[in-house]
C-alpha positions in Angstrom: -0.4 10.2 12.1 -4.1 11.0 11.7 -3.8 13.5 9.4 -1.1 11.0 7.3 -3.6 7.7 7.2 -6.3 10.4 5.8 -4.0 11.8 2.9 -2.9 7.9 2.2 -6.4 7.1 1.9 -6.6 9.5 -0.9 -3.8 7.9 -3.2 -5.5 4.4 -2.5 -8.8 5.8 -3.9 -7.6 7.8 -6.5 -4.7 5.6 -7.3 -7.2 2.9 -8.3 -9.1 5.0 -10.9 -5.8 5.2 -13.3 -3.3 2.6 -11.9 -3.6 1.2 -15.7 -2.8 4.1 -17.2 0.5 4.7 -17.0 3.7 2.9 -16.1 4.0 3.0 -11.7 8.0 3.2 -11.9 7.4 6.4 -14.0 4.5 7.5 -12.1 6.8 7.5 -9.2 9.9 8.6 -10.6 8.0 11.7 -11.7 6.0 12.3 -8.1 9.3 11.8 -6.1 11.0 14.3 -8.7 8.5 16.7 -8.3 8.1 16.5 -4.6 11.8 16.8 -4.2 11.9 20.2 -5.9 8.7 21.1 -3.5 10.6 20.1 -0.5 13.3 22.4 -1.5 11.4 25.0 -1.6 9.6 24.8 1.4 13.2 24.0 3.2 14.3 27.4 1.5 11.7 29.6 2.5 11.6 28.1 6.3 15.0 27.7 7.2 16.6 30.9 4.5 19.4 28.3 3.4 19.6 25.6 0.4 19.4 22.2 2.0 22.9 20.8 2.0 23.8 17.0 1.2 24.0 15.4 4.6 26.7 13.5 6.0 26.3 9.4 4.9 24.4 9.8 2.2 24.0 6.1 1.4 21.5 5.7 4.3 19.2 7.9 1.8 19.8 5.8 -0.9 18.7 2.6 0.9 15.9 4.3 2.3 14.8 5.6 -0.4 15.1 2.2 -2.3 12.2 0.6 0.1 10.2 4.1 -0.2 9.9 3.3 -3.8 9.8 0.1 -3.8 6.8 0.3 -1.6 5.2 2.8 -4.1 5.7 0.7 -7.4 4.2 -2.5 -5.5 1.3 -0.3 -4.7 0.2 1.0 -8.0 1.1 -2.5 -9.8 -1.4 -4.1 -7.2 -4.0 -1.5 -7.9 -4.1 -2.4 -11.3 -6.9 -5.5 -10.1 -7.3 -4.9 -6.9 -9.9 -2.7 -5.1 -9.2 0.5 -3.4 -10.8 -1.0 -0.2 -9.2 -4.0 -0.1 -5.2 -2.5 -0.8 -6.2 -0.5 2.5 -6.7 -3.5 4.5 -3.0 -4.9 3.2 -1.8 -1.6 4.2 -2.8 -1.8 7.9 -0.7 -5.3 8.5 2.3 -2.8 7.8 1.8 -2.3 12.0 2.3 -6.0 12.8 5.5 -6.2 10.8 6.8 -3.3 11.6 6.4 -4.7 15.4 9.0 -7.3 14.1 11.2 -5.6 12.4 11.8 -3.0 15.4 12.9 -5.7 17.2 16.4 -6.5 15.5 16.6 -2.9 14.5 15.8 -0.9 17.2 15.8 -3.2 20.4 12.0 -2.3 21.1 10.2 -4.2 22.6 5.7 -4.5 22.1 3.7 -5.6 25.5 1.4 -8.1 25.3 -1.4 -5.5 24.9 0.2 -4.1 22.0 0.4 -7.6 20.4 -3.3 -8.4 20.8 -4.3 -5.1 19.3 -1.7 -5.3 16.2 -3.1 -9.0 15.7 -7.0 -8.2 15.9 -6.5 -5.0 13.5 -4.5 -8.1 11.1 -7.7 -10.3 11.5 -10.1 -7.3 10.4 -7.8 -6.7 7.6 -7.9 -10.4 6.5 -11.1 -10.3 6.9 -11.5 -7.3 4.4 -9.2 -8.4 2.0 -11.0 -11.7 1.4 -14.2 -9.9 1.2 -15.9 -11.4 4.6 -15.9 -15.0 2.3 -14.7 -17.6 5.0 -14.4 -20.1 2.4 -11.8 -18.0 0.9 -9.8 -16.8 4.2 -9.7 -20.8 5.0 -8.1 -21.5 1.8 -6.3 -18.4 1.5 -7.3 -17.5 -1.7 -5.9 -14.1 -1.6 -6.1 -11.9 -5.2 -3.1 -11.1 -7.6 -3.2 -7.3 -6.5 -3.9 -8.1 -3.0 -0.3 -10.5 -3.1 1.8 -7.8 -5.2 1.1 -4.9 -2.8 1.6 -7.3 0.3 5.0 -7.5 -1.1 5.8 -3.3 -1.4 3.9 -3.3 2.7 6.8 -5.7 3.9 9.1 -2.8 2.3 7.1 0.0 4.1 7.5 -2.2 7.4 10.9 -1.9 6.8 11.3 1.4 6.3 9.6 2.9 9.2 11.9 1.5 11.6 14.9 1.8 9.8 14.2 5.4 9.3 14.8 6.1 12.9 17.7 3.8 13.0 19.6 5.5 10.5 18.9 9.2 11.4 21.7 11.2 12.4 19.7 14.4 13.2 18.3 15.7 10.1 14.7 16.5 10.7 11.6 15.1 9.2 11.7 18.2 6.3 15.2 17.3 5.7 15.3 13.7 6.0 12.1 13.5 4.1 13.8 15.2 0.9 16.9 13.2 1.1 14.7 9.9 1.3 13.4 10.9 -2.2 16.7 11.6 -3.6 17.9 8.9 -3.0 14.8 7.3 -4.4 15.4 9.3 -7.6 18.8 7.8 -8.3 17.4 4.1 -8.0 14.3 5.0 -10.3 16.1 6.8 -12.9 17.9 3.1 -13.2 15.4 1.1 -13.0 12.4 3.3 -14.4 14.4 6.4 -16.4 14.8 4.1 -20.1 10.9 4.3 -20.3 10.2 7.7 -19.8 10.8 8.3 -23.1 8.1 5.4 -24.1 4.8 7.4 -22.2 2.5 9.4 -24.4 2.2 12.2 -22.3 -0.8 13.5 -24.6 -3.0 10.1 -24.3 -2.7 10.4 -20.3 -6.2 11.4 -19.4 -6.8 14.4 -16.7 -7.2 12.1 -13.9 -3.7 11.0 -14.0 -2.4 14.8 -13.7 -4.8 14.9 -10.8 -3.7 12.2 -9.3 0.1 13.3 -9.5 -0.4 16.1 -8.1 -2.5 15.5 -5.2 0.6 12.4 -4.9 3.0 15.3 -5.0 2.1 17.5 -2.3 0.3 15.6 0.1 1.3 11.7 -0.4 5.1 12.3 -1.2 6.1 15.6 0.2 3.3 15.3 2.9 3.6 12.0 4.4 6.9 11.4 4.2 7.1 14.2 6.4 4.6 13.5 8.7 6.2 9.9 9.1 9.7 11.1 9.7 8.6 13.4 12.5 6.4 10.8 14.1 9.1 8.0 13.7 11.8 9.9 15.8 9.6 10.5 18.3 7.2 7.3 18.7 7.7 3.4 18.9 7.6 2.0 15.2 4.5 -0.5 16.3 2.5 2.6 17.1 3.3 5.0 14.1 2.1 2.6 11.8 -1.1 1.4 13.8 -2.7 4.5 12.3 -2.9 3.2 9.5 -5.7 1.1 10.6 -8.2 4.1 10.0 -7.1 4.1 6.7 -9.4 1.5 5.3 -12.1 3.2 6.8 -11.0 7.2 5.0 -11.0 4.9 1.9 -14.4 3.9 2.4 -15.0 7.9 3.3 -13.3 9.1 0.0 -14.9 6.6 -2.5 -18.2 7.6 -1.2 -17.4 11.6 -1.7 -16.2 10.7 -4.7 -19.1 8.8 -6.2 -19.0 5.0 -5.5 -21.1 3.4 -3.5 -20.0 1.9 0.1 -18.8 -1.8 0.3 -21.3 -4.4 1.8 -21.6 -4.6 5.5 -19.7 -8.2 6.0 -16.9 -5.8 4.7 -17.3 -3.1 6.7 -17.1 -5.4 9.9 -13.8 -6.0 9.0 -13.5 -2.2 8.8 -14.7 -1.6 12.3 -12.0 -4.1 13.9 -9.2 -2.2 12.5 -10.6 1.5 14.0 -11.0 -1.1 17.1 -7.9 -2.1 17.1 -6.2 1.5 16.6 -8.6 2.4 19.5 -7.3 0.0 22.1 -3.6 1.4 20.9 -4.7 4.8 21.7 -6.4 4.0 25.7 -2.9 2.1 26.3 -0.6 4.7 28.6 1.6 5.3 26.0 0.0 5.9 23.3 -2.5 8.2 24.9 0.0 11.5 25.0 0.6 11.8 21.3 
């Protein structure tokens, strides 16, 4: 889960440089395409068999419906809002997924557990209304900010759900299924307007930005989140995506932009605070 909240970071940051340019239900019709052929590959050459359709397919198809979902509310929300700030609506994903284990899974947060998922929420608000109190009183959250908040309740969701609907595949496996069954909903909903993109007017930064989407934040992360959601409680996968503000801070700075201002970063520093009091609690601390 570190290693995913680093790699997500990465699609925040670069997904905000050319969320304009190109349609987000092609953008991820084409990187859950793409990284459905790589998973197949990699399936292949570890396992020396063709993955085989599993049994149930439909839980793939509903899966994959709030995978992509998720996705298309992110790169619609990036079109005004910052890098920075979609980071900090990502890391209330923990809160909800909290809730959403409940009638799902049966499990159950401690009290501890609460008070850390609510203090990483409060440094996210903070963040997302840029440390302007003013603003957080009146709640006079951005277009973006609202649109992605939408695809995060998706992504709460989904983490839970993936665990309650697995019936043994593992994470490799279940990953590639997820994103068939994404496929079929985006070729209905996204597949008309492929046709419409001018392939030759994209600029290189969107073929970067594919790729890097491809391998790491399709292929990769769904991976990564599979294996982590069979084996941890739903609240706790997701509270690692409190550091990912702070690797999208990291990543626009190695990148070229300059660093937020400080009444931002404070915000910043609760979430890493709040994953850090997840991490001393008992168990948390053997992952």
């Amino acid at each position: 889960m570190l290693l995913f909240s680093a790699l997500v970071a990465g699609s925040f940051s670069l997904g905000a440089r050319m969320a304009r340019e190109i349609d987000p239900g092609v953008l991820v019709l084409l990187r859950f395409g793409l990284a459905a052929l790589l998973m197949v590959a990699i399936l292949r050459a570890s396992t020396g068999r063709w993955p085989t359709v599993p049994r149930a397919a439909w839980r793939f198809v509903v899966l994959g419906g709030f995978f992509g979902f998720y996705f298309i509310m992110m790169f619609e929300g990036l079109k005004t809002a910052d890098a920075v700030s979609s980071a900090a609506v990502f890391t209330l994903t923990p809160l909800m997924s909290a809730v959403f284990a409940l009638p799902l899974l049966g499990q159950r947060t401690v009290l501890a557990v609460w008070g850390a998922l609510l203090l990483g929420a409060c440094g996210a608000l903070w963040v997302i209304f840029r440390g302007d109190m003013p603003a957080l009183l009146a709640f006079d959250i951005g277009t973006g900010e609202a649109i992605f908040f939408v695809g995060c309740i998706a992504h709460a969701i989904y983490t839970p759900l993936s665990r309650r609907l697995n019936r043994g595949e593992s994470a490799g496996e279940a990953a590639l299924w997820v994103m068939v069954g994404g496929i079929l909903l985006l070729l209905i909903y996204a597949g008309p307007r492929l046709a419409g993109v001018d392939w030759a007017a994209l600029s290189p930064l969107v073929w970067i930005t594919l790729a890097y989407l491809v391998v790491f934040t399709t292929a990769g992360t769904t991976t990564l989140l599979q294996y982590a959601a069979l084996r941890l409680p739903a609240s706790n996968v997701m509270a690692y995506t409190y550091l990912v503000p702070s690797w999208v801070v990291l990543w626009d700075m190695a990148t070229g932009l300059t660093a937020p201002p400080g009444i931002i970063l404070l915000g910043v520093g609760a979430t890493v605070l709040a994953l850090l009091v997840l991490l001393l609690r008992h168990d948390v601390a053997a992952i």
